[in-house]
Backbone as JSON, one array per atom type, in Angstrom:
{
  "sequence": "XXXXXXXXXXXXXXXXXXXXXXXXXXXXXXXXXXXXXXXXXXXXXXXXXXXXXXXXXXXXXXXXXXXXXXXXXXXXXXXXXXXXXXXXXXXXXXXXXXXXXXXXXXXXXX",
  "N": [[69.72, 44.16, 78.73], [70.91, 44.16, 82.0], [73.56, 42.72, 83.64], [72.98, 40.23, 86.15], [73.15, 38.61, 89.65], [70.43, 38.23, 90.05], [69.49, 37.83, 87.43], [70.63, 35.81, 86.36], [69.85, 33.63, 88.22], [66.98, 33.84, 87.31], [66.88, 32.96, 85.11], [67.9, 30.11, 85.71], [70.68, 29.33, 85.32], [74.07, 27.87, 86.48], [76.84, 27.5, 87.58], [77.87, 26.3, 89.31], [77.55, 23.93, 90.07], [79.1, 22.2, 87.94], [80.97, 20.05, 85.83], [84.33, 20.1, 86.45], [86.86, 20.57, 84.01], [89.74, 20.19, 81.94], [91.66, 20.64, 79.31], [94.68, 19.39, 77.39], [95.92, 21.07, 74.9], [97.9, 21.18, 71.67], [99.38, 23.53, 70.26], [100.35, 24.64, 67.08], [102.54, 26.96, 65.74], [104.51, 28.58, 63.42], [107.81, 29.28, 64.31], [109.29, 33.13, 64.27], [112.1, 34.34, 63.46], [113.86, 36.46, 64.42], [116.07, 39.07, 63.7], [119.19, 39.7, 64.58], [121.21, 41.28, 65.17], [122.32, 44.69, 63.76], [124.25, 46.28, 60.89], [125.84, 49.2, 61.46], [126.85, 52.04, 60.13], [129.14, 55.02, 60.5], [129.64, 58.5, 60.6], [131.79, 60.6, 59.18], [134.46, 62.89, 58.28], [134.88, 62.43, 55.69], [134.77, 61.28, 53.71], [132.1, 61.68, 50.68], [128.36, 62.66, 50.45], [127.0, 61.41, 48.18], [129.53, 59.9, 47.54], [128.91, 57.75, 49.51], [126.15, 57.31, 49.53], [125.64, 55.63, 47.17], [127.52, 53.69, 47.57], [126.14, 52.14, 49.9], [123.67, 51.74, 48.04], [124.65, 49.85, 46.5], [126.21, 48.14, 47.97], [124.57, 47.03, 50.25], [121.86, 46.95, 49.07], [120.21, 49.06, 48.86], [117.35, 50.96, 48.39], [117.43, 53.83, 46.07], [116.3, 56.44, 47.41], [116.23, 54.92, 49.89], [118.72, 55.15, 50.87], [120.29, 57.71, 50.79], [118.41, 58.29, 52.82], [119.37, 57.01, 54.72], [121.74, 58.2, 54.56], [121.36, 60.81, 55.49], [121.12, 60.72, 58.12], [123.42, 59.64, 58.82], [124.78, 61.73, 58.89], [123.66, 63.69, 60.43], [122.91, 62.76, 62.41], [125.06, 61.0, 63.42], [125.6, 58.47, 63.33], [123.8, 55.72, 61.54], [121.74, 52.74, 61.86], [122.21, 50.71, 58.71], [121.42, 48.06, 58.26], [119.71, 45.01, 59.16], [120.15, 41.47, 60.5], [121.68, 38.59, 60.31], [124.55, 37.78, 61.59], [126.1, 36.67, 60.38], [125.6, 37.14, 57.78], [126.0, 39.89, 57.3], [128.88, 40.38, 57.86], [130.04, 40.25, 55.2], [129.26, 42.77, 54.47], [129.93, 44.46, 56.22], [132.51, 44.18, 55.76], [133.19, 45.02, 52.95], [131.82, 47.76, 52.93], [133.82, 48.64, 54.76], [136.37, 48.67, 53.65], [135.77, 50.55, 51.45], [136.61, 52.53, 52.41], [134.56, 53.71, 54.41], [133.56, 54.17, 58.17], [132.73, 51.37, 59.29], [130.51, 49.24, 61.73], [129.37, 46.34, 63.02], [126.71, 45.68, 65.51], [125.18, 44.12, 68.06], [121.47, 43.59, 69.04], [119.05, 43.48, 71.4]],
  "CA": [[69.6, 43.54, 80.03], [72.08, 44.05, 83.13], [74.22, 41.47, 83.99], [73.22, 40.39, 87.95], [72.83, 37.23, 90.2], [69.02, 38.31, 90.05], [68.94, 37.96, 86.62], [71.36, 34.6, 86.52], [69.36, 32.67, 88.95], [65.76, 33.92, 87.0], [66.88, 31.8, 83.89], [68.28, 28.33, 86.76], [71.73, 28.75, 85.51], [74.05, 27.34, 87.75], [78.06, 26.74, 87.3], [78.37, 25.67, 90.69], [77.92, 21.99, 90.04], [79.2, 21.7, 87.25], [82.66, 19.32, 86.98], [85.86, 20.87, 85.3], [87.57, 20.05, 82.76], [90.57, 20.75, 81.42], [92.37, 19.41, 77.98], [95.96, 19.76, 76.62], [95.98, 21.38, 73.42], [99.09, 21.5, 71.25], [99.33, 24.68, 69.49], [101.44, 25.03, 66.25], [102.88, 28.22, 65.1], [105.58, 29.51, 63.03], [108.89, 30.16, 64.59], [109.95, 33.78, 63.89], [113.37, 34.38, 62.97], [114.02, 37.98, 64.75], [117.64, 39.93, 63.34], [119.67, 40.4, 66.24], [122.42, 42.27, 64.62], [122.9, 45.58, 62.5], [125.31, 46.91, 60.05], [126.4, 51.07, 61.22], [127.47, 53.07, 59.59], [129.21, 56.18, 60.92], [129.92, 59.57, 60.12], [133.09, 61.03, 58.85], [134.23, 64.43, 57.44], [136.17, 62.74, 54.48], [133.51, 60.55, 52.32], [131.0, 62.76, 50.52], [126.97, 62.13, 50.16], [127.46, 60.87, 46.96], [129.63, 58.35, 47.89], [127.98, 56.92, 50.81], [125.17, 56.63, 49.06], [126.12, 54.6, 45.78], [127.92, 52.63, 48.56], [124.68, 51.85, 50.15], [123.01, 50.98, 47.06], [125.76, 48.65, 45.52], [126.7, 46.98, 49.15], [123.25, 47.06, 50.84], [120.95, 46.77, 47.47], [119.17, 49.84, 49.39], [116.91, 51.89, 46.65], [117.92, 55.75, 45.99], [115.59, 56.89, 48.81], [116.74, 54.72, 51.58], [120.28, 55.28, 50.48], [119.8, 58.87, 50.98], [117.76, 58.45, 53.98], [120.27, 56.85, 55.68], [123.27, 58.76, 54.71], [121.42, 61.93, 56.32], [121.09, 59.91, 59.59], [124.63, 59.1, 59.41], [125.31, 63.08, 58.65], [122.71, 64.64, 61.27], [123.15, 61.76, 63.98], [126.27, 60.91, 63.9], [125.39, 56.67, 62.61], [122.43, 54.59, 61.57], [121.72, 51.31, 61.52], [121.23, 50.63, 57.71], [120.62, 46.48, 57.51], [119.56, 44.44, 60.12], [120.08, 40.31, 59.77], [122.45, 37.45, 60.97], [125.88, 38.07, 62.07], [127.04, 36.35, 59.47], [125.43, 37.86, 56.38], [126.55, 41.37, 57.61], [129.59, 40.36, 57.79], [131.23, 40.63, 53.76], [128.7, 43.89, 53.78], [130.78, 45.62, 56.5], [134.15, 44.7, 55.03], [133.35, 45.66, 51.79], [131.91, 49.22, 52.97], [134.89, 49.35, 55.54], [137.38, 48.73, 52.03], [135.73, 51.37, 50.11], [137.21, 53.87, 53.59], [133.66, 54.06, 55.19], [133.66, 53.73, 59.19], [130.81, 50.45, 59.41], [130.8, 48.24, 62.78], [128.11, 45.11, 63.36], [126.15, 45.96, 66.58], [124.04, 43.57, 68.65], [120.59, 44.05, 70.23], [118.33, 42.15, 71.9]],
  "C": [[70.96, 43.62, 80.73], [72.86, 42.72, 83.57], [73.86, 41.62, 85.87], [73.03, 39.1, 87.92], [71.52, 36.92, 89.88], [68.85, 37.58, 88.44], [69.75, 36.19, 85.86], [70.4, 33.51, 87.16], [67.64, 32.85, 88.35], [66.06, 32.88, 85.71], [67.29, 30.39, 84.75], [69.19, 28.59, 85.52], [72.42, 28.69, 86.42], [75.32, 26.86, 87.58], [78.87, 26.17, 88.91], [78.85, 24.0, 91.14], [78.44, 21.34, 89.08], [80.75, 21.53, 87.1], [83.47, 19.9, 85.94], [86.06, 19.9, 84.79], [88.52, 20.65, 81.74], [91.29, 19.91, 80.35], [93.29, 20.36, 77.89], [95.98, 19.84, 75.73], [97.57, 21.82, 72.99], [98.77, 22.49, 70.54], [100.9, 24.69, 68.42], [101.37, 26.26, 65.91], [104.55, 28.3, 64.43], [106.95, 30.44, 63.75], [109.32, 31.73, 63.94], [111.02, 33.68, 63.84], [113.62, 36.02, 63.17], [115.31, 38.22, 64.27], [118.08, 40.37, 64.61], [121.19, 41.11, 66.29], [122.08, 43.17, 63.57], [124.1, 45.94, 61.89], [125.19, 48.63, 60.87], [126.82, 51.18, 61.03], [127.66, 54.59, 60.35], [129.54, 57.39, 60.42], [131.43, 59.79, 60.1], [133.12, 62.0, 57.86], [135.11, 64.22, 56.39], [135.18, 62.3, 53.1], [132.14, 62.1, 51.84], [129.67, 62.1, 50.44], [126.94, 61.6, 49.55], [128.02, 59.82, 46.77], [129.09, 57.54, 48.8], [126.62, 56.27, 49.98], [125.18, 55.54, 47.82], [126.68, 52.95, 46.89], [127.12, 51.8, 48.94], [123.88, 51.39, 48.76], [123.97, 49.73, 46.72], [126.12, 47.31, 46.85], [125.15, 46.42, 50.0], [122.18, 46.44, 49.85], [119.97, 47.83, 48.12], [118.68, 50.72, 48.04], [117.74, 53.39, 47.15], [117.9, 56.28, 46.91], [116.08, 56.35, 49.68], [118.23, 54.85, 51.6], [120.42, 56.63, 51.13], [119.25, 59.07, 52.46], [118.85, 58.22, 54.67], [121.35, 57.42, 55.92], [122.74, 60.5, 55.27], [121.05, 61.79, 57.52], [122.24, 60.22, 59.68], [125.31, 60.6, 59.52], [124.92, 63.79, 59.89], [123.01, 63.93, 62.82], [124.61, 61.23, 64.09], [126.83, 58.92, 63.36], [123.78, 56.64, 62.01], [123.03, 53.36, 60.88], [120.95, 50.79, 60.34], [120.94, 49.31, 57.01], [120.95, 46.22, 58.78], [119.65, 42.66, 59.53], [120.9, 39.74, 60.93], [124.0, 38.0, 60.64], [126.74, 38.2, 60.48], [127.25, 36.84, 57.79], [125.44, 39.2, 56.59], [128.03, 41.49, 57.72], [131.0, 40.91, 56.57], [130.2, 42.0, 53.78], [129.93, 44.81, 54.84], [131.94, 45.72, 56.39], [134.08, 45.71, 53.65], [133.01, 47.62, 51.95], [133.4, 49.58, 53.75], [136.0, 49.46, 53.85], [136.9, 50.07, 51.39], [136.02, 52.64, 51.75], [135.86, 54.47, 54.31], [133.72, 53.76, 56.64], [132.1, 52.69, 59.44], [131.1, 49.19, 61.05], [129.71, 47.07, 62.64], [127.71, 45.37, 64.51], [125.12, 44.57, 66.85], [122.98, 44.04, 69.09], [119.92, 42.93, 70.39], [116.97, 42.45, 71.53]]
}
């Protein structure tokens, strides 16, 4: 069946008279907690694959694979961004990679 007036007014419904009503509902939900900072890491022609990556595992706790993944970002692109989090817990990760002679900054986004 088509939706029409014809076919509205053959059953007598009828929201014309009928009185509003509106209620205030509280809605709970779950604050997220979005990361609004990364760790990069950049490229440089002195560290080898090898180290970068061990680096990345040991400072990061990244597995093999994303270790790897990321250090042919940082080779092909020039950075990546390989942990995202709070300012503050990125903080002892990018001294400790900057110490072992890696170039690592903290970046914001929104």
């Amino acid at each position: 069946m088509e939706f029409s007036e014809d076919n509205i007014s053959r059953f007598g419904i009828s929201f014309q008279n009928q009185e509003k009503h509106q209620e205030d509902v509280e809605v709970a939900f779950d604050e997220e907690v979005v990361a609004s900072h990364q760790l990069v890491v950049y490229n440089d022609e002195v560290n080898s694959f090898d180290y970068v990556i061990i680096t990345l595992m040991e400072v990061c706790e990244h597995s093999p694979e994303q270790a790897e993944q990321c250090t042919l970002q940082i080779h092909f692109r020039g950075r990546c961004g390989v942990k995202s989090g709070d300012f503050d817990e990125l903080v002892s990760m990018r001294n400790e990679i900057c110490r072992r002679g890696i170039s690592a900054e903290i970046e914001s986004y929104q």
